[in-house]
C-alpha positions as CSV (number, residue, x, y, z in Angstrom):
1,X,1.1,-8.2,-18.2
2,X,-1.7,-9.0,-20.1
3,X,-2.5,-12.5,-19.7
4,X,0.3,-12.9,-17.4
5,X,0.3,-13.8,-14.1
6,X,0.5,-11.8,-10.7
7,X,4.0,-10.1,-10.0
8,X,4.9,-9.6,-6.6
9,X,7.7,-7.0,-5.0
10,X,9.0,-5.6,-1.8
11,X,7.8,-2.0,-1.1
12,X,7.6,0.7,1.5
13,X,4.6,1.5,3.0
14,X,4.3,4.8,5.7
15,X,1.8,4.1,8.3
16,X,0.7,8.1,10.2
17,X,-1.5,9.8,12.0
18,X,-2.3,13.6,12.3
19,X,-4.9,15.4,13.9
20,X,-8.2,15.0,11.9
21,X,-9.9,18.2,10.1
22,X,-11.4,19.0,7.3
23,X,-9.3,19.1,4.0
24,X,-5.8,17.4,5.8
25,X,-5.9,14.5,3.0
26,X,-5.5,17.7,0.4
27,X,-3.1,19.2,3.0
28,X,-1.1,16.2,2.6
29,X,-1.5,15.2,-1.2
30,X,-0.5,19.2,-1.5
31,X,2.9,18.7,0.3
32,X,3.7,15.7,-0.9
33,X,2.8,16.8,-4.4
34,X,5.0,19.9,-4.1
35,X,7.9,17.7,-2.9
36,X,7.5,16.0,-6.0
37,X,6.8,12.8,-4.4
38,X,4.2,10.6,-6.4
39,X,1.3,8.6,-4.5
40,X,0.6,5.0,-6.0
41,X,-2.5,4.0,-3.2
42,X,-3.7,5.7,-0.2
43,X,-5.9,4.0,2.7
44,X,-7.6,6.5,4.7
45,X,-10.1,6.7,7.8
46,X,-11.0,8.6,10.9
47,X,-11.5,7.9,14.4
48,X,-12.6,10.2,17.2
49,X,-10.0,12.9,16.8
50,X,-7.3,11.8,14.4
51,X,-6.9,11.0,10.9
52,X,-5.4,7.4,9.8
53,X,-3.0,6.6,7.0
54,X,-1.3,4.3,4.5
55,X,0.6,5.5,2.0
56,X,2.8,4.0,-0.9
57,X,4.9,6.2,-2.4
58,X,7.4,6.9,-4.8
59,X,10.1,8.1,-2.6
60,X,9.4,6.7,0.9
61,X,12.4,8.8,2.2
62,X,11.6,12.1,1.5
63,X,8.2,11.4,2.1
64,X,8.9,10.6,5.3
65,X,11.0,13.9,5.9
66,X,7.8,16.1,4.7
67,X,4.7,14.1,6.8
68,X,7.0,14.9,9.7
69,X,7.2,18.0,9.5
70,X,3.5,18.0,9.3
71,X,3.6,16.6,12.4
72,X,2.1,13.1,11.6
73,X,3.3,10.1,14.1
74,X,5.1,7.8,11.1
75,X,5.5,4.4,11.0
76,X,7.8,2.8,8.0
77,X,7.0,-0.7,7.1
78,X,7.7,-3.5,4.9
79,X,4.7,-4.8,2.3
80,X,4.0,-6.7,-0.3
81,X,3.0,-5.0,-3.7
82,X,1.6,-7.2,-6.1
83,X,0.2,-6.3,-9.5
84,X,-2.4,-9.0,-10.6
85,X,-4.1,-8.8,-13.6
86,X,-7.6,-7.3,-13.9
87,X,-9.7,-11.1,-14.4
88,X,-12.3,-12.3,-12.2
89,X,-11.0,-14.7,-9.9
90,X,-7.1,-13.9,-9.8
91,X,-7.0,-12.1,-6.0
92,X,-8.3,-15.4,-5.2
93,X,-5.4,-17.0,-7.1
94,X,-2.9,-15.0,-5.2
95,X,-4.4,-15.7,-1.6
96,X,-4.5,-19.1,-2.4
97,X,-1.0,-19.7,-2.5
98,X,-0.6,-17.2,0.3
99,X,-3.1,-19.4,2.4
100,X,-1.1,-22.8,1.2
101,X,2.2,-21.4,2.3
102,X,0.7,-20.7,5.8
103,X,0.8,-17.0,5.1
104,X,-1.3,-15.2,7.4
105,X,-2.4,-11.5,5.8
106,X,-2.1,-8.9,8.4
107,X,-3.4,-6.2,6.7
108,X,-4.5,-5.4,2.8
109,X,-5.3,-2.4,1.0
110,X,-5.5,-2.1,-3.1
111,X,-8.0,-1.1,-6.5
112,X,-8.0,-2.7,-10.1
113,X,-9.3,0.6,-11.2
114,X,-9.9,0.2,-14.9
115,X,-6.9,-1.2,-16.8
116,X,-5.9,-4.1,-17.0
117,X,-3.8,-4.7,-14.5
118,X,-4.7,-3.8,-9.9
119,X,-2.3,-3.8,-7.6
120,X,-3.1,-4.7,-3.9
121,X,-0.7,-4.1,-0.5
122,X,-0.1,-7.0,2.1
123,X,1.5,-6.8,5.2
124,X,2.1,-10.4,5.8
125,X,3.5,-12.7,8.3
126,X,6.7,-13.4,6.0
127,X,6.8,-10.8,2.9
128,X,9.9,-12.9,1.7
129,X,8.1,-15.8,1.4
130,X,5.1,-14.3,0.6
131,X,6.3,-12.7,-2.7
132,X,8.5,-16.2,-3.4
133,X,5.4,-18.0,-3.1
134,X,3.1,-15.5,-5.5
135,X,6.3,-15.2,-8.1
136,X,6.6,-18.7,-8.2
């Protein structure tokens, strides 16, 4: 991908809630581990009493099956997952032709890290259009 441009797909994303405490994000990275299910991004944060989540995962299906029997309140939704290429100015590239199709971005969530190539999460107004727009 390396001097290519951003690459756009249709993924699951799990939307929960549990109880917040101390140590629940290693509760659940421990299940889901165990269940052999990989984690490509988590979004985390707190409110008074529970815990918030996005996940994308490997196996959305049996992911599903083991946060519920955590007892987490799960939510399965369509997003966009779009890898863009780790270069100054190409997020703005993508949103840009988001913003030109009339695309409004609910919601996004997503790291570069340090290779070469970042992938962010949107929940969009049109995810079909949205990743025909950012293929295109």
């Amino acid at each position: 991908m390396e001097g290519g441009m951003a690459k756009a797909k249709k993924v699951k994303n799990l939307s929960f809630t549990l109880p917040n405490k101390v140590g629940l994000l290693c509760d659940i990275s421990s299940a889901l581990a165990n269940a052999k299910i990989g984690i490509n991004a988590v979004y985390a944060y707190d409110t008074e009493d529970r815990a918030c989540f996005m996940l994308a995962v490997d196996r959305p299906a049996r992911a599903l099956k083991v946060l519920a029997g955590m007892g987490a309140e799960i939510k399965e939704e369509d997003m966009v997952a779009v890898e863009i290429p780790h270069r100054v100015g190409e997020l703005m590239k993508v949103t840009k032709k988001l913003a030109d199709a009339g695309i409004n971005i609910a919601l996004t969530y997503g790291t570069t890290g340090t290779g070469k190539v970042g992938t962010c999460f949107f929940k969009t107004a049109d995810n079909k259009k949205a990743i025909r727009v950012i293929n295109k």
